[in-house]
C-alpha positions as CSV (number, residue, x, y, z in Angstrom):
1,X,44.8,62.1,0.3
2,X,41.4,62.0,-1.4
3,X,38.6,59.2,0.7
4,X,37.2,57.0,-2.2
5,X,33.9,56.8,-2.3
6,X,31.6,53.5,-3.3
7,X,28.0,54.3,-4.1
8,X,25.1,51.6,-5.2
9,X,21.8,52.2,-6.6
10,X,19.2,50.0,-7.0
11,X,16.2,50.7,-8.8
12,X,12.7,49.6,-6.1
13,X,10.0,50.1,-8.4
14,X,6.9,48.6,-6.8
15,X,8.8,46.7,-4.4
16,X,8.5,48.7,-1.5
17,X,4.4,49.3,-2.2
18,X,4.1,45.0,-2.2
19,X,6.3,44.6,0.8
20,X,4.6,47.0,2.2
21,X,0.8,45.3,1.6
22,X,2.6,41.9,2.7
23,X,3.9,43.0,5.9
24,X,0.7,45.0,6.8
25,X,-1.7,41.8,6.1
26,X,0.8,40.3,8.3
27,X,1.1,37.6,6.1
28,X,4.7,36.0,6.9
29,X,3.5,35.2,10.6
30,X,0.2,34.3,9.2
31,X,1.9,31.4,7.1
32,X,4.6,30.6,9.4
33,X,1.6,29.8,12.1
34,X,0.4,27.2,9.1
35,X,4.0,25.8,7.7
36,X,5.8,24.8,9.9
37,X,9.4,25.2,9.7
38,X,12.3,22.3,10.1
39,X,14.6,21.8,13.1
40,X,17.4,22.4,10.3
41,X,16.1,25.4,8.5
42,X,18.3,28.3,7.8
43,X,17.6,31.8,7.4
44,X,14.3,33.0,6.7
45,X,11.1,31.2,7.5
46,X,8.4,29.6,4.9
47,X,6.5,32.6,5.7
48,X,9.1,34.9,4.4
49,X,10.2,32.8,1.6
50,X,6.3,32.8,0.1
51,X,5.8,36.4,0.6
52,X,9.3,37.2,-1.1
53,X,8.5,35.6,-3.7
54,X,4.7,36.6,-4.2
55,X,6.0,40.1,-4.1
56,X,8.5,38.9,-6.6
57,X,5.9,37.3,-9.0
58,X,3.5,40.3,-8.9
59,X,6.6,42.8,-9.3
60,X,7.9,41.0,-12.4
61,X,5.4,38.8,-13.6
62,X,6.9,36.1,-13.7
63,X,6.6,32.9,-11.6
64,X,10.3,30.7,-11.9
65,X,12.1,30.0,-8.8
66,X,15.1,30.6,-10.9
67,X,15.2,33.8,-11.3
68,X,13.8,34.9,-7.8
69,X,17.2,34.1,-6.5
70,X,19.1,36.7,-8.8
71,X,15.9,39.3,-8.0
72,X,16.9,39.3,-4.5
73,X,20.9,39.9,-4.7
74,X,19.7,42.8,-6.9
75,X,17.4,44.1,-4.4
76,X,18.9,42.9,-1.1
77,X,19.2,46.6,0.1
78,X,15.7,47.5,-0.4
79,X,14.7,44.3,1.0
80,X,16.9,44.5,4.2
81,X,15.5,47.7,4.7
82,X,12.0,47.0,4.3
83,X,11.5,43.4,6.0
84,X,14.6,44.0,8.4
85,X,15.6,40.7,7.9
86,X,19.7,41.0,7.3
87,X,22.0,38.6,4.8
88,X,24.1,36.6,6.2
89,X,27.7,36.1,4.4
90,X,26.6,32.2,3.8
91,X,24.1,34.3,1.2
92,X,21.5,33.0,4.5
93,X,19.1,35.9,5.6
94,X,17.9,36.2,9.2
């Protein structure tokens, strides 16, 4: 009996060069230490959120909040990987 194999690819582009900047400059903690998070926030902090989304907006050029969302269940992979912050199955990440 042949073992099926599943395979995914996802194309990184200049992702991992602007996470890579972000998480160097420190800059999550950096604006964590200045927003302040709620007692009922999920997942990721404001830190993360702006950076993932400055990375997105330099990436793509593009600034809509709309699409970011879509952005990231494309690049979730690369993104696990590089900020090693892991997705929850509530879509959450940690």
């Amino acid at each position: 009996m042949e073992e099926e194999i599943k395979t995914h690819a996802e194309v990184v582009g200049d992702v991992g060069v602007l996470l890579g900047f972000v998480k160097q400059m420190n800059l999550p903690e950096m604006l964590d230490r200045h927003i302040p998070g709620h007692h009922l926030d999920q997942g990721l902090s404001w830190g993360w959120v702006i950076s993932i989304w400055l990375v997105y907006i330099v990436s793509q050029g593009d600034h809509r909040k709309v699409r970011v969302e879509d952005w990231v269940a494309e690049k979730h992979e690369t993104l696990e990987l590089l900020t090693g912050l892991e997705k929850r199955p509530d879509g959450f990440y940690r």
